[in-house]
N, C-alpha and C positions, 0 to 999 in steps of 0.2 A: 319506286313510288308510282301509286294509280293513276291510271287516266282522270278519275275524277278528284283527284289531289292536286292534281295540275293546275286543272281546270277552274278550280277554288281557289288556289293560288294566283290566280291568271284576276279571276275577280276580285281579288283584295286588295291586290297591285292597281288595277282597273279604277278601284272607289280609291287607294289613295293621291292619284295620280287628276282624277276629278276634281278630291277636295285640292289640291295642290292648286291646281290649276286657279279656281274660284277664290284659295284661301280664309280669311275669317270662319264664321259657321259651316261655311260650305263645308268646313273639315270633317265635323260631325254630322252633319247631312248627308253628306256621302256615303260615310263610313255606314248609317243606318241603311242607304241602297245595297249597300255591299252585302248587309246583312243579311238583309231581305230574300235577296239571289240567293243565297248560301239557305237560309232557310227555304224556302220556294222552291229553289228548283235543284238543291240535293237531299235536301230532307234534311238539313242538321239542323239541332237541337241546341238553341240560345243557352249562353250562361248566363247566368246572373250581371245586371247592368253593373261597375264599379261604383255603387252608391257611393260608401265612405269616402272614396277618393274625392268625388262632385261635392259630398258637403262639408269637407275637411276645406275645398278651395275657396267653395262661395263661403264658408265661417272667416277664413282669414283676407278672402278679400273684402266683405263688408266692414271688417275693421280698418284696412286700408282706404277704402272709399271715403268713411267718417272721416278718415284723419284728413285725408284731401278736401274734404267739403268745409272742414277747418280752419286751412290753411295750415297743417302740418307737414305737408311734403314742400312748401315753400319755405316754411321754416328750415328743414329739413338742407333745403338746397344752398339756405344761404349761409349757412354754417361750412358746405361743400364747395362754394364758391370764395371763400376767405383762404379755407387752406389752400385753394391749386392758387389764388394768388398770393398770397405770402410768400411761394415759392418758384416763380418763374423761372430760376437759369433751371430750377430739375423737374418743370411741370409734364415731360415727356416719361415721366417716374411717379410722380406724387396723382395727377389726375389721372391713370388707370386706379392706384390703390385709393382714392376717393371716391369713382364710378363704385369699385368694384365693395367696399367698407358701406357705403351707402344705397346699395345694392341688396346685399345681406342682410342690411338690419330694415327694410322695408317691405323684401322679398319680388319688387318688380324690377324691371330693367328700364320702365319710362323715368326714373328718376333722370336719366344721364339727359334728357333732351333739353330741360335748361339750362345745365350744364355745358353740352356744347360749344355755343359762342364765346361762354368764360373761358373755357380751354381753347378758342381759336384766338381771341386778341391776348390773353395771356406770351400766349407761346409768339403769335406774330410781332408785336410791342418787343418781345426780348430776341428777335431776330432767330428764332427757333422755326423750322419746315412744321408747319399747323399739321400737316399729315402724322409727324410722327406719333404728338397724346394723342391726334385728333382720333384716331384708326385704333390705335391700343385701347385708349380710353373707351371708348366704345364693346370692343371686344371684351374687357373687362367686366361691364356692366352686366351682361348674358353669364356671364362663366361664374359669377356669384351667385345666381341663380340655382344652381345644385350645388350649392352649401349652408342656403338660405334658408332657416330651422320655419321661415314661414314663407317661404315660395311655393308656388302650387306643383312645381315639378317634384319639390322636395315631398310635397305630402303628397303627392302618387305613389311613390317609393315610400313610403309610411305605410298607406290605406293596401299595398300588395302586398309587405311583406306582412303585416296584418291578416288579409285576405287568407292568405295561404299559413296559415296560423307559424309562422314565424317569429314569435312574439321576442324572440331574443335578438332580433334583430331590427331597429328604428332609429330614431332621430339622434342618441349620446353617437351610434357607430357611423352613420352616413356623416354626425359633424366632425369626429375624430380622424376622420377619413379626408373629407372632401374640404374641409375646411384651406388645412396645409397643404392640399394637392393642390386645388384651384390659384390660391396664392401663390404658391411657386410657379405655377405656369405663367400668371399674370408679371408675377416680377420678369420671367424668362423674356415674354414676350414685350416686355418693357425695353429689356437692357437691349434686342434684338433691332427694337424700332429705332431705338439712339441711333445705327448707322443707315437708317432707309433713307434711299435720295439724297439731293445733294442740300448741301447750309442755304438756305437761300439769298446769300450774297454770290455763291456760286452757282445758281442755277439761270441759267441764261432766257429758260421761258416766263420766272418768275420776274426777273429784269423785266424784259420786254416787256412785259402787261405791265409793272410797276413803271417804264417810264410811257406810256401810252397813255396811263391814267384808267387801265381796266381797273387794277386794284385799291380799294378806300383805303385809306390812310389809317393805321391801328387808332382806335376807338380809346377814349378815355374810359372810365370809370362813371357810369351815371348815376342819378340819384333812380331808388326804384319806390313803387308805393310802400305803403306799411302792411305790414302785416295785420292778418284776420286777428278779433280780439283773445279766439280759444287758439290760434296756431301751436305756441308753445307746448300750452298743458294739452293739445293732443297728439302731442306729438312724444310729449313726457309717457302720457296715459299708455298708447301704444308699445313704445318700448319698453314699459314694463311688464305690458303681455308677454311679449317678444320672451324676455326673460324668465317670467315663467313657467311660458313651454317650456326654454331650455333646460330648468330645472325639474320642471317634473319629468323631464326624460331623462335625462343622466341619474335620479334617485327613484327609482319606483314606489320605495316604501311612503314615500309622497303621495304615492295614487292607493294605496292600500288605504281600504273602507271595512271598518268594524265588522269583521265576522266572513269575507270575504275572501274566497281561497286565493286568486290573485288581483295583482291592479287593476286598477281600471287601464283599459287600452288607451294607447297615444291619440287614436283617432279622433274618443270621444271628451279625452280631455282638451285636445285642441280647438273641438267645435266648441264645447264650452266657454272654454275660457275667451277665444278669439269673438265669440259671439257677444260676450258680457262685455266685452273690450270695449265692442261698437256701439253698443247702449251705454253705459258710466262716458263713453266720450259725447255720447249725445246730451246726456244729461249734463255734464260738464262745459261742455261751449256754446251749450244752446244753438247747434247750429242747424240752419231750418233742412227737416228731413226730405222734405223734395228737391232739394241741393243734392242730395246722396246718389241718387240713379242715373244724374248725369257725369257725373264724375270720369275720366279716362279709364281711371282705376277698373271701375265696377265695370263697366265695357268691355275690357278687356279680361274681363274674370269672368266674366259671363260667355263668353268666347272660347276659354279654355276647358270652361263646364264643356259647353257645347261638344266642342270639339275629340272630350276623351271620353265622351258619351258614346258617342257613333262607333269612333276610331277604335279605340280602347275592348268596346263591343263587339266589337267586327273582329278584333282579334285574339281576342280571349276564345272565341267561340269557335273560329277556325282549328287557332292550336288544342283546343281539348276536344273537339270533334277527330283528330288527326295523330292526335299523342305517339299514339304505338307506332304511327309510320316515320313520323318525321324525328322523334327523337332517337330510335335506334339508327335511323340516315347519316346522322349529321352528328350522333354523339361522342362518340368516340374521335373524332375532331375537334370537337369544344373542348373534350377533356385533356386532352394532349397540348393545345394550345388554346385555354379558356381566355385572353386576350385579346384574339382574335373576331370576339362579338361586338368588342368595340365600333371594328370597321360596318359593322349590320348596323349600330345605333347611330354610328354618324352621318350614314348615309339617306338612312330614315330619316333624321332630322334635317336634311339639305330639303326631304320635299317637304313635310311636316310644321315648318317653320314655328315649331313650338315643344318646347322640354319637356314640358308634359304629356301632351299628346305621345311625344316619342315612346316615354318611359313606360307609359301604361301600355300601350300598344304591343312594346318589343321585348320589357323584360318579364313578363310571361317565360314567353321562348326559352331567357336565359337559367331561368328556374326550371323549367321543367327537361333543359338539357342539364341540367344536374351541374351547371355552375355555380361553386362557392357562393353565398352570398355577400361575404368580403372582399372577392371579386367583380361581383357584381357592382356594388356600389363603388370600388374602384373605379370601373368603368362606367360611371355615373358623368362622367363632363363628358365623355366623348358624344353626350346630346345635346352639345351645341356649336351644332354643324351649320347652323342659320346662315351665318356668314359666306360659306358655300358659290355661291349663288347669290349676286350682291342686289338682292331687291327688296330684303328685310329692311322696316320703316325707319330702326334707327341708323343703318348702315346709310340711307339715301340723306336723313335730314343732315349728317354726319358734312356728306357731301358737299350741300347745300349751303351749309353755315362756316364751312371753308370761303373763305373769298380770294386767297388765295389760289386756290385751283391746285393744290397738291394733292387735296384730299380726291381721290378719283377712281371712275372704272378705266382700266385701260383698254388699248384695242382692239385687244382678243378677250373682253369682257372679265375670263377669270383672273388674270392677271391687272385687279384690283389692290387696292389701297391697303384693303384688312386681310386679304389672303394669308399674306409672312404670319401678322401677328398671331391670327385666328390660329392660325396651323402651329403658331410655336404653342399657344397658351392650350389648346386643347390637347396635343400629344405629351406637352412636360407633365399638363396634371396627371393623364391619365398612366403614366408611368410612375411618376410620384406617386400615385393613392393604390399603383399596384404595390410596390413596397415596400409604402407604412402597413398596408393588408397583410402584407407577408410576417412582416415586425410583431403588429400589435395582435394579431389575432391565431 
């Protein structure tokens, strides 16, 4: 490997490590300094920005913003908050698989934060350590996220194996895939958390603050406002999007147009449809459009635009400025144990603090070192490594709305709360979707 391979390499580390550092936009911000250098001052030549990818995101997040401007992820939440209490002795079971169902069918991870305090007096009311859903639950909510036919990590890995005219490989095989993977990891990581810490009838620090009077006394049930008057039917309206992506990805002759040698691509059917989603729901609940741009949703979709703008560009451009060096280096490694790329994506995703950003960014690389792309997408969860590193937002609010105090960093930092879970749910999937890959494909 060249001196000036290094030295590119040195810079791209350099701007990820920037954007880490700043997080939100800074991620894409950076990523375009990094660019820049690599343009400027080695001569290489930009690829193509990951359009599809950015407007495959911003089409299915402006449907989710409408539905919040709604009141449909409230809707949403309070259907979420019946089942984990219905079930208190096994909410240390039931609320990961509600983060993680409710996760899916939305395709963000902020749904879990109203969630939270329902899984903390839940679990504390029936004398259950709040740590155990409290931490799973959480880790669930991310690890749906790359199985989520409308999450923006999902449609990176869409808009790239598109890109790279992969066209037999999309949305029917990453959910065949990733669906059952992630799921089992979340159950693993379920049954795992059942024995973290002690009951807290046994645990002597939770005593202590309970007879001090540090901890509130488990909270009844209150009344809450009413729902917005479109909540419902936008929340109806959206899941029927949701549905027919599904379906026009697992049928193609669905996307087949009169005269037309093949379908239309997943990419352009999703902007489509996700875009018409957010207008008929507008027109549907009347709900007033400058409500739309402040929404968390849109926020945070605007963010991951940002972010696999720069990132995503910075590395695209590297790896095919480099192709010939780096993949004869390191190929016959991947191929021997193509697995092994995992540990590159989860680690990217500890500074990354986003699946998407990851995915765009890193599996380039995996393609072009000539790993299967049923493996690839097997190794699709191992991009979320967020937990890592306990300073991701919902890992802290997590924290927070413990009152308890099990939920926690410990005091060597890594040796937090969600580490167990994180590390069970992310290495069971990524084993499990290696083979169902092997099985089904």
């Amino acid at each position: 490997m060249t001196l000036a391979i290094v030295l590119q390499f040195l810079v791209v580390l350099a701007a990820i490590w920037m954007g880490a550092r700043s997080s939100g936009i800074g991620l894409g911000l950076w990523g375009a300094v990094g660019l820049m250098v690599l343009v400027a001052g080695f001569g290489i030549n930009p690829t193509s920005p990951p359009i599809d990818v950015m407007l495959i995101i911003l089409a299915v997040i402006m449907a989710a913003s409408v539905m919040e401007a709604a009141g449909g992820i409230d809707f949403l939440v309070r259907i979420a908050e019946r089942i984990i209490r219905a079930n208190p002795k096994y909410v240390t079971i039931v609320a990961p698989l509600t983060t993680w169902t409710f996760t899916f069918v939305a395709g963000t991870g902020h749904i879990v934060y109203p969630l939270l305090p329902v899984i903390y007096e839940t679990a504390h009311r029936s004398g259950i350590r709040p740590e155990r859903p409290m931490a799973v639950a959480t880790i669930a909510s991310q690890q749906a996220i790359t199985a989520s036919p409308v999450a923006a990590a999902t449609a990176a890995m869409i808009g790239l194996f598109a890109e790279k005219g992969m066209t037999q490989w999309g949305l029917p095989q990453i959910l065949m895939v990733c669906v059952p993977a992630t799921l089992t990891g979340v159950v693993a990581a379920a049954i795992v958390s059942m024995f973290v810490g002690k009951d807290l009838k046994d645990d002597p620090e939770y005593q202590a603050r309970l007879a001090a009077g540090q901890i509130p006394a488990p909270q009844a049930d209150t009344s809450r406002t009413p729902l917005k008057p479109g909540a419902r039917l936008s929340a109806f309206i959206f899941l029927a999007g949701v549905a027919l992506v599904v379906l026009f990805g697992f049928f193609p002759s669905l996307r087949q147009l009169p005269g037309a040698k093949s379908p239309l691509a997943m990419p352009i059917v999703i902007e489509i449809l996700m875009m018409s989603v957010a207008a008929i729901m507008l027109l549907a609940t009347k709900v007033d459009v400058d409500d739309v741009p402040k929404t968390a949703t849109l926020r945070a979709g605007v963010v991951a635009v940002i972010g696999i703008f720069g990132l995503a560009w910075l590395g695209d451009s590297f790896i095919a400025a480099n192709k010939d060096v780096i993949v004869p280096a390191i190929g016959d490694w991947a191929k021997v144990a193509p697995w092994t790329f995992a540990f590159g994506l989860f680690l990217a995703s500890v500074l990354l603090y986003s699946q998407a950003a990851t995915t765009r960014a890193l599996m380039p690389l995996g393609i072009a070192l000539g790993i299967p792309p049923q493996f690839l997408i097997a190794m699709f969860p191992s991009v979320n490594g967020y937990f890592f590193i306990p300073t991701y937002g919902s890992l802290i609010a997590a924290i927070n709305f413990d009152l308890s105090g099990t939920t926690k960093i410990g005091k060597y930092v890594l040796n937090h709360s969600f580490m167990i879970p994180g590390l069970v749910a992310t290495s069971v999937a990524v084993f499990t979707g290696l083979a169902i890959a092997r099985v089904i494909f």
